[in-house]
Residue frames as qw, qx, qy, qz and C-alpha x, y, z in Angstrom:
[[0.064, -0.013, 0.519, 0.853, 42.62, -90.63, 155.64],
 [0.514, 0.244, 0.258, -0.781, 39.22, -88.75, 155.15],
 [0.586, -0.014, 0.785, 0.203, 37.02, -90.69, 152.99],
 [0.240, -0.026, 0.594, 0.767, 36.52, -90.03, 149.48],
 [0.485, 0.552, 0.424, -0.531, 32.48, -88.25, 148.89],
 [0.274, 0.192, 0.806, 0.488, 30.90, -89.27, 145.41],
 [0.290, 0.542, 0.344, -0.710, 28.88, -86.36, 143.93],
 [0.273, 0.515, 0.759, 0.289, 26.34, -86.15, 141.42],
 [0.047, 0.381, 0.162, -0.909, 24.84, -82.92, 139.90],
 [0.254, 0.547, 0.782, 0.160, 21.66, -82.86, 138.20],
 [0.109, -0.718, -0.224, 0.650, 21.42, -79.50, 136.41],
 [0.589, 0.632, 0.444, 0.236, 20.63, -77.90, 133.06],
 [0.306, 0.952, -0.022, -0.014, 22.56, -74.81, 132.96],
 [0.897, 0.264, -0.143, 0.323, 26.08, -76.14, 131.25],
 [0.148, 0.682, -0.322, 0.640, 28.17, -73.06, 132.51],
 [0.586, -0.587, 0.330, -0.451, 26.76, -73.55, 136.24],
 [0.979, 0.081, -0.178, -0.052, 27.49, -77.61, 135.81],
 [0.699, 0.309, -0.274, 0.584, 31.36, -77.58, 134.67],
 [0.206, -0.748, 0.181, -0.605, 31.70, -74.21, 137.28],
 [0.774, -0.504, 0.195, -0.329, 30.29, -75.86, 140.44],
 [0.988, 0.038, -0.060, 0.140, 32.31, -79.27, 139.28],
 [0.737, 0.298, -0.313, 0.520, 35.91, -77.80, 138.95],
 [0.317, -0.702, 0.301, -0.563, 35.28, -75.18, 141.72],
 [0.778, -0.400, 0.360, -0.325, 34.61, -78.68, 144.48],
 [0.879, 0.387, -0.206, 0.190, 37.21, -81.07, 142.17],
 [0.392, 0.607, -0.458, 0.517, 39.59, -79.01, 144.01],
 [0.607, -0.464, 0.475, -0.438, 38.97, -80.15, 147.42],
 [0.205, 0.407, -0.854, -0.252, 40.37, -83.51, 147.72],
 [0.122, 0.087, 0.984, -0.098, 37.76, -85.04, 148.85],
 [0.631, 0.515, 0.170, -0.555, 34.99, -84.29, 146.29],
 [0.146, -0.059, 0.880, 0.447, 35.24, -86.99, 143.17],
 [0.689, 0.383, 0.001, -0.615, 31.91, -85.87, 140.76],
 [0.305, -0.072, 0.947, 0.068, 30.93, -89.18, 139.03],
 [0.281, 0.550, 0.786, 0.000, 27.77, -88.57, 137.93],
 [0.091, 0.325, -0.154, -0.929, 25.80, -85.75, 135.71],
 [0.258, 0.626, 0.709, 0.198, 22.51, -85.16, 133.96],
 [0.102, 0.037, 0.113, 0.988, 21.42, -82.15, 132.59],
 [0.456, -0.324, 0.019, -0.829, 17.77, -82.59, 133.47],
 [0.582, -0.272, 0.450, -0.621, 15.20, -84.80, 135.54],
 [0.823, 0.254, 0.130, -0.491, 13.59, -86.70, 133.40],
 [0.681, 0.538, -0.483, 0.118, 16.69, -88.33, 131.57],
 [0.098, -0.636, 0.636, -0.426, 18.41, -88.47, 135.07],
 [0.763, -0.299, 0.463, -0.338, 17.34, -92.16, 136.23],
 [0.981, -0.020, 0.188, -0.048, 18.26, -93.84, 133.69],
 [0.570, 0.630, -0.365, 0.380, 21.44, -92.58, 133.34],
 [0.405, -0.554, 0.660, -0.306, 22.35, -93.05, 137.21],
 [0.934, -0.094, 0.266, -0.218, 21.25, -96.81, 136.12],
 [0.839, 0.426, -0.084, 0.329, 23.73, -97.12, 133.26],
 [0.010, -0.872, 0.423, -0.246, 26.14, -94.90, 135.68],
 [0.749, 0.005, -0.644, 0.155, 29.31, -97.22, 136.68],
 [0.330, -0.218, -0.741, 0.543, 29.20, -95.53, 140.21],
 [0.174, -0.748, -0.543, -0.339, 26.50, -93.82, 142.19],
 [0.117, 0.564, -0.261, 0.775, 26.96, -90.33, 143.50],
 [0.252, -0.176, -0.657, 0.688, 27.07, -90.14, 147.85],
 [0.023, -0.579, -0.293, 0.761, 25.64, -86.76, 147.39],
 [0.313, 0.556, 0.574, 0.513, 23.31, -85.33, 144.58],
 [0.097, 0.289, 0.061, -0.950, 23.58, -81.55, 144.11],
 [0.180, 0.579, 0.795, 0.022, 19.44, -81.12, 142.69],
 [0.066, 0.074, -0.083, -0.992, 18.48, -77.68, 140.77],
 [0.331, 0.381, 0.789, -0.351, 15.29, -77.27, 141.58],
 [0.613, 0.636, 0.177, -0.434, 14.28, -75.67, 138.02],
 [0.216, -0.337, 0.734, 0.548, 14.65, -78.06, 135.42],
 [0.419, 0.174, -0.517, -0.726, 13.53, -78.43, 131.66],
 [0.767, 0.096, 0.335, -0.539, 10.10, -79.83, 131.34],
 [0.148, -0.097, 0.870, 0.460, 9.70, -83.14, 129.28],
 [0.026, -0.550, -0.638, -0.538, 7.03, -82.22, 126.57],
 [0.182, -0.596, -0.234, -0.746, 4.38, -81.01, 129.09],
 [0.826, -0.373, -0.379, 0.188, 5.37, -82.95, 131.96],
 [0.186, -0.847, 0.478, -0.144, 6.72, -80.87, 134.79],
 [0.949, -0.131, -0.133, 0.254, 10.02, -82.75, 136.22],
 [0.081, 0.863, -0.352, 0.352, 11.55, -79.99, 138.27],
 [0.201, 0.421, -0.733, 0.495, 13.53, -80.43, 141.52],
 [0.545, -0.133, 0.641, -0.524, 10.72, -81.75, 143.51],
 [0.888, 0.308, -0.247, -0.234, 10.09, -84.55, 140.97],
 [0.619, 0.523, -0.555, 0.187, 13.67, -85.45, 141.20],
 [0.292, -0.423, 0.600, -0.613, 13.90, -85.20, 145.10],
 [0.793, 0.051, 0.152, -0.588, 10.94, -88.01, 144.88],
 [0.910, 0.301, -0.279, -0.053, 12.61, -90.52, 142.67],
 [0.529, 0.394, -0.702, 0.267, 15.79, -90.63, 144.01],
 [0.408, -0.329, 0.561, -0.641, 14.04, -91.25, 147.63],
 [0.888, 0.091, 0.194, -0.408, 12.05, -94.01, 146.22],
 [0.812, 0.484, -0.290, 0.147, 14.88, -95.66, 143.52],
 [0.560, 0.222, -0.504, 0.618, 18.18, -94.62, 146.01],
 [0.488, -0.806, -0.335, -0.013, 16.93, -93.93, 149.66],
 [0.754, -0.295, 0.028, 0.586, 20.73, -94.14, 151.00],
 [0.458, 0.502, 0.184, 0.710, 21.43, -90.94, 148.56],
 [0.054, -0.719, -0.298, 0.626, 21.61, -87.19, 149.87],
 [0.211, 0.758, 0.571, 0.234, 19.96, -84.73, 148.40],
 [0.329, -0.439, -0.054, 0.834, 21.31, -81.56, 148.46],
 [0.322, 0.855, 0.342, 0.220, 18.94, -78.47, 146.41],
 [0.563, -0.315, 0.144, 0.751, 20.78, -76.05, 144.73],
 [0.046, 0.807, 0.583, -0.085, 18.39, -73.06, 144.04],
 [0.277, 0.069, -0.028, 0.958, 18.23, -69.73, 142.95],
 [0.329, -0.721, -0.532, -0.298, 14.81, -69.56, 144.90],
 [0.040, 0.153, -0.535, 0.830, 15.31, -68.12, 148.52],
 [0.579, -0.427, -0.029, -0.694, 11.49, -68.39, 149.56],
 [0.388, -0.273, 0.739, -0.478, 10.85, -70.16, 152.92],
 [0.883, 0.137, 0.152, -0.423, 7.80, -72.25, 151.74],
 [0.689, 0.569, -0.444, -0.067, 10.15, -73.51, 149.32],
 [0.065, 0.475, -0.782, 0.398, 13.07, -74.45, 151.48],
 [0.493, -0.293, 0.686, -0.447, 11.04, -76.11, 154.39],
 [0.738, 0.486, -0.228, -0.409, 8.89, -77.92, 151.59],
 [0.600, 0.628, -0.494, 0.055, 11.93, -79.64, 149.85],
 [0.036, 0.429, -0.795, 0.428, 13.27, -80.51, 153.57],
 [0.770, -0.016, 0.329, -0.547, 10.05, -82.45, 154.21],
 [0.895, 0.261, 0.094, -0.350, 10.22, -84.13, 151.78],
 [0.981, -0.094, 0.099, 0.135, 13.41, -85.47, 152.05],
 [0.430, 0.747, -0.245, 0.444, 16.05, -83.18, 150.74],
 [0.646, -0.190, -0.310, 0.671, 19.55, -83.01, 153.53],
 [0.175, -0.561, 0.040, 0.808, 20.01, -79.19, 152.87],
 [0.222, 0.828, 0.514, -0.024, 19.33, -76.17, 151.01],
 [0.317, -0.415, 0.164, 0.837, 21.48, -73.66, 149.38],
 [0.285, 0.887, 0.103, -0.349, 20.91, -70.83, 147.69],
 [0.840, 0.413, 0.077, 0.344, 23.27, -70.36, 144.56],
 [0.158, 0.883, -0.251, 0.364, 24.70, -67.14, 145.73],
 [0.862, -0.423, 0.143, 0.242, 26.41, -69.98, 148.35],
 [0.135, 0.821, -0.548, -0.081, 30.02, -69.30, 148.34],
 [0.653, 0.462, -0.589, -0.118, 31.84, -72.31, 147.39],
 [0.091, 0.300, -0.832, 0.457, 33.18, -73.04, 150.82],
 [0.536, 0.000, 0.418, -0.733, 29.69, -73.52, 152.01],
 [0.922, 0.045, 0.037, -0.384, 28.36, -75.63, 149.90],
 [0.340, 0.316, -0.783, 0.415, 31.90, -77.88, 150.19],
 [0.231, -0.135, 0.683, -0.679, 30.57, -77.85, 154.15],
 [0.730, 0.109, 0.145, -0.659, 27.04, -79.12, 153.21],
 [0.864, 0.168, -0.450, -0.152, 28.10, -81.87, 151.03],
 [0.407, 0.286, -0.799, 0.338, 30.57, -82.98, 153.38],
 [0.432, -0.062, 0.485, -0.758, 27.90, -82.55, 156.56],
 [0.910, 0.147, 0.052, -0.385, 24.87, -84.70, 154.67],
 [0.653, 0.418, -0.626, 0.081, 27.39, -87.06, 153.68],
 [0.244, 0.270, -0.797, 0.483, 28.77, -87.54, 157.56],
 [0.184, 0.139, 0.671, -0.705, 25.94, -86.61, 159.97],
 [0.166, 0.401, 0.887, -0.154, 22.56, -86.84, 157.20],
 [0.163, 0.861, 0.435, 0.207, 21.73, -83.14, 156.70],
 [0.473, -0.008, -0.040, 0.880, 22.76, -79.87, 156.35],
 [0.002, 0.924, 0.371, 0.094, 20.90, -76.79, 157.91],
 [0.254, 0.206, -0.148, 0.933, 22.41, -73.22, 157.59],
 [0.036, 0.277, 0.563, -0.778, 20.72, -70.30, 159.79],
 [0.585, 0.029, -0.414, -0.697, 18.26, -69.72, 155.95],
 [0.520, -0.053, -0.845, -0.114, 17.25, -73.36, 156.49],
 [0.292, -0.458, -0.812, 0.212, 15.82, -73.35, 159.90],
 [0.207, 0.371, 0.332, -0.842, 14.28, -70.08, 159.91],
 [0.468, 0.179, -0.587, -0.636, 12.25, -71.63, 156.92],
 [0.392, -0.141, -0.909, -0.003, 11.30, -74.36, 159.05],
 [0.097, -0.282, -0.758, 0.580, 10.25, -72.62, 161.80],
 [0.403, 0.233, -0.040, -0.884, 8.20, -70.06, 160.00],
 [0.471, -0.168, -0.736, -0.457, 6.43, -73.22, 158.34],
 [0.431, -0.481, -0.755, 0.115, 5.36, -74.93, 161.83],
 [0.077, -0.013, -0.287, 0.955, 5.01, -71.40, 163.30],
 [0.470, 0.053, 0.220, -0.854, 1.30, -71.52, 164.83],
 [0.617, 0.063, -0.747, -0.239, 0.74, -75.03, 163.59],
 [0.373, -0.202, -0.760, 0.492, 1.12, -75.98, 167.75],
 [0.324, -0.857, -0.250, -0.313, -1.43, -73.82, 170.37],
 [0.554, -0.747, 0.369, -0.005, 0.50, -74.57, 173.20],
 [0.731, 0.417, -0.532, 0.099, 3.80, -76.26, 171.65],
 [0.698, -0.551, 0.387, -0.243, 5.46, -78.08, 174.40],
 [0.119, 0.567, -0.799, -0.158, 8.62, -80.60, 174.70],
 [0.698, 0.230, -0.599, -0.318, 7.78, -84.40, 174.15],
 [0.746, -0.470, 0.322, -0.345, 6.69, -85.88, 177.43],
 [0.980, 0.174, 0.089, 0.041, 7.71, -89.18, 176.07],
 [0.504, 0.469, -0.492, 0.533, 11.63, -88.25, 175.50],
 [0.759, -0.335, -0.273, 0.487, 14.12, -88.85, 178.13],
 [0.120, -0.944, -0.017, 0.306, 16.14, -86.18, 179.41],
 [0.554, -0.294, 0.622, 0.469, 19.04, -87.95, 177.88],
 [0.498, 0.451, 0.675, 0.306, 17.13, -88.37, 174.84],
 [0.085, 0.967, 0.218, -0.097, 16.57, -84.49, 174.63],
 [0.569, -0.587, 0.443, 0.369, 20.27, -83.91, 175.28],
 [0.282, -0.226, 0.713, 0.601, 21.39, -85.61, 172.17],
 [0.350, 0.678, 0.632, 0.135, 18.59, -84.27, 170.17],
 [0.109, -0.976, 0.058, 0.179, 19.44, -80.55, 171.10],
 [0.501, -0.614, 0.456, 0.405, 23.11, -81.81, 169.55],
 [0.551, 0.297, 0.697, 0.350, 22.01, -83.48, 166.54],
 [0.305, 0.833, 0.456, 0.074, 20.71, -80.42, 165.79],
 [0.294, -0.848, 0.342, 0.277, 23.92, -78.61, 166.04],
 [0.811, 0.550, -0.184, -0.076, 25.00, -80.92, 163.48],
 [0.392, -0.647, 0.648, -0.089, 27.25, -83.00, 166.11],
 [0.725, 0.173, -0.588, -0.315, 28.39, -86.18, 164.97],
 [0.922, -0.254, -0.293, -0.014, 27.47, -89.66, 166.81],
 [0.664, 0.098, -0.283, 0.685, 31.40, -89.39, 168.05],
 [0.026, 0.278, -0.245, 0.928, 31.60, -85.45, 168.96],
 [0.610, -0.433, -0.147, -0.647, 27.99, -86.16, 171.00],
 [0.850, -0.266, -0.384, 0.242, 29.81, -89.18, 172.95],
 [0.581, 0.047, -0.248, 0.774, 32.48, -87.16, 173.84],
 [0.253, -0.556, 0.008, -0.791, 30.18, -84.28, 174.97],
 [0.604, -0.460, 0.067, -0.648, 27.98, -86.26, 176.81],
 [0.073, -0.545, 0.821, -0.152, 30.69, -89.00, 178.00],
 [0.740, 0.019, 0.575, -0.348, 29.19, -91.79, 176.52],
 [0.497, 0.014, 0.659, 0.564, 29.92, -94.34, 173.48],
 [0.292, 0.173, -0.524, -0.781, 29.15, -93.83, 169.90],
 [0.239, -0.135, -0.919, -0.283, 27.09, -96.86, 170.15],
 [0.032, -0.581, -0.676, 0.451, 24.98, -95.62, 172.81],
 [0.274, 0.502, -0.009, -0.821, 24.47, -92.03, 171.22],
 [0.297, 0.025, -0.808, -0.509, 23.57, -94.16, 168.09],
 [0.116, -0.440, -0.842, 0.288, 21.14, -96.13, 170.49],
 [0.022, -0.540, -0.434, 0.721, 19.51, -93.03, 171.49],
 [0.038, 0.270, -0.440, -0.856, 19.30, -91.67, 168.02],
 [0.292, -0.110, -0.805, -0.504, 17.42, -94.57, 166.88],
 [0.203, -0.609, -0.704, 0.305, 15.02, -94.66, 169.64],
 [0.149, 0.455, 0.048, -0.877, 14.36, -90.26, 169.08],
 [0.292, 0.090, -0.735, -0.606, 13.62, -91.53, 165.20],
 [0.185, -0.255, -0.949, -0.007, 10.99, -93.94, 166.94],
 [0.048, -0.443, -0.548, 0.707, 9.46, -92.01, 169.53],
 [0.142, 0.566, 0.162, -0.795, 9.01, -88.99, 167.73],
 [0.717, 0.519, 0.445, -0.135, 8.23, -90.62, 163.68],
 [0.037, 0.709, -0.534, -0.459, 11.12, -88.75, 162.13],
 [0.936, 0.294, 0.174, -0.081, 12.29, -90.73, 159.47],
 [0.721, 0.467, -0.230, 0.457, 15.45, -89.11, 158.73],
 [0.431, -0.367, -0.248, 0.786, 17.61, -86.56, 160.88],
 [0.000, -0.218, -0.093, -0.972, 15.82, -83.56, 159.09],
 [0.591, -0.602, -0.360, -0.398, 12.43, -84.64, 160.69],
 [0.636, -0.372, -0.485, 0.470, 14.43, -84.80, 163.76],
 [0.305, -0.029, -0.041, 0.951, 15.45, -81.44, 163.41],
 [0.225, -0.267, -0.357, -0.866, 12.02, -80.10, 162.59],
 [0.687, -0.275, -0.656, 0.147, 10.66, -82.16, 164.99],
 [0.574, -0.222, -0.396, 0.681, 12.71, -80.20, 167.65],
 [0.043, 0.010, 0.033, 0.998, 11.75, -76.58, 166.61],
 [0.433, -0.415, -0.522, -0.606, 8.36, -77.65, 166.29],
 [0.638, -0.619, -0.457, -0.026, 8.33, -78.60, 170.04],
 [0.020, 0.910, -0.254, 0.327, 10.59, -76.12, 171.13],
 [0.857, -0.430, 0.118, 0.258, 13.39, -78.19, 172.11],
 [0.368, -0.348, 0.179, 0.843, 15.61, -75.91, 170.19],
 [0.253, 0.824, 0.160, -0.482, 15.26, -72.36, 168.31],
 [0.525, 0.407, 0.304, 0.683, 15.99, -70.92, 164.91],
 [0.228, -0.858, 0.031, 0.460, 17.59, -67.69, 166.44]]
């Protein structure tokens, strides 16, 4: 039996809220737990919440408090610092690149646009939830246009293995630990090994710096 994902949605427009909730309610394995209608109210009501969401959907424009911004990158910030273990999932009716790559720096799983069709963002929570992050084909052409010309001569990480390249070029396919043994006939515990030794090598911190990481040194494209 799959296991049960706990989502959270931090958003101020009430129609989009209750929408988004009974649209993913119907999938049996979404269970919403958690709501806020803006940033600034949103910590200490996950504190007084009796469970904490897996997966926080995050609108990145939300209502100022007084004169204090405390949009979606405010909110991205706390819950990295207060709940590391959380994903982060922006849910945007921006589309600009800067934005996107931005938001994935700093710690966000994935990026959707609102005009996402339902199934998609279903796939995204359930992806950051299993494997860490969720990139669609918007999402890493937003990365690469950020580190585009940032390198002179970009070039793969002397310092990786070949192995180590291998199941980097998968992670980024958004294989899990399991489907990356079974590619590259070897355990989970070793591709886990290897994972945590890419994360070293290369400073990542999560599996999106891995992924950015990779496009930045051309060990895979955003085609």
């Amino acid at each position: 039996m799959q296991e049960i994902i706990k989502v959270g949605i931090v958003e101020d427009q009430v129609l989009f809220r209750e929408g988004i909730k009974s649209i993913l309610e119907a999938w049996e394995r979404i269970n919403f737990v958690f709501e806020s209608p803006d940033g600034f109210s949103m910590l200490d009501r996950l504190q007084n919440s009796q469970q904490v969401p897996d997966v926080m959907l995050v609108d990145l424009t939300l209502p100022k408090h007084g004169n204090e911004e405390f949009n979606g990158w405010t909110v991205v910030q706390v819950l990295k610092e207060y709940y590391p273990e959380m994903k982060i999932l922006i849910l945007s009716a921006h589309d600009e690149r800067y934005l996107i790559a931005k938001l994935i720096e700093e710690g966000a799983n994935g990026y959707l646009v609102k005009e996402s069709t339902p199934q998609e963002v279903y796939d995204a929570i359930v992806a950051v939830f299993e494997r860490g992050s969720y990139f669609n084909e918007r999402s890493l052409k937003a990365i690469q246009s950020k580190l585009t010309g940032k390198l002179k001569t970009p070039k793969t990480h002397e310092a990786l293995t070949r192995r180590e390249i291998e199941v980097l070029q998968l992670i980024c396919q958004q294989k899990t630990a399991e489907e990356i043994g079974n590619e590259l006939f070897i355990s989970t515990k070793t591709v886990n090994g290897h994972r945590n030794n890419l994360l070293q090598k290369t400073g990542a911190r999560n599996i999106s710096g891995l992924v950015m990481y990779a496009i930045k040194h051309n060990i895979v494209e955003a085609i």
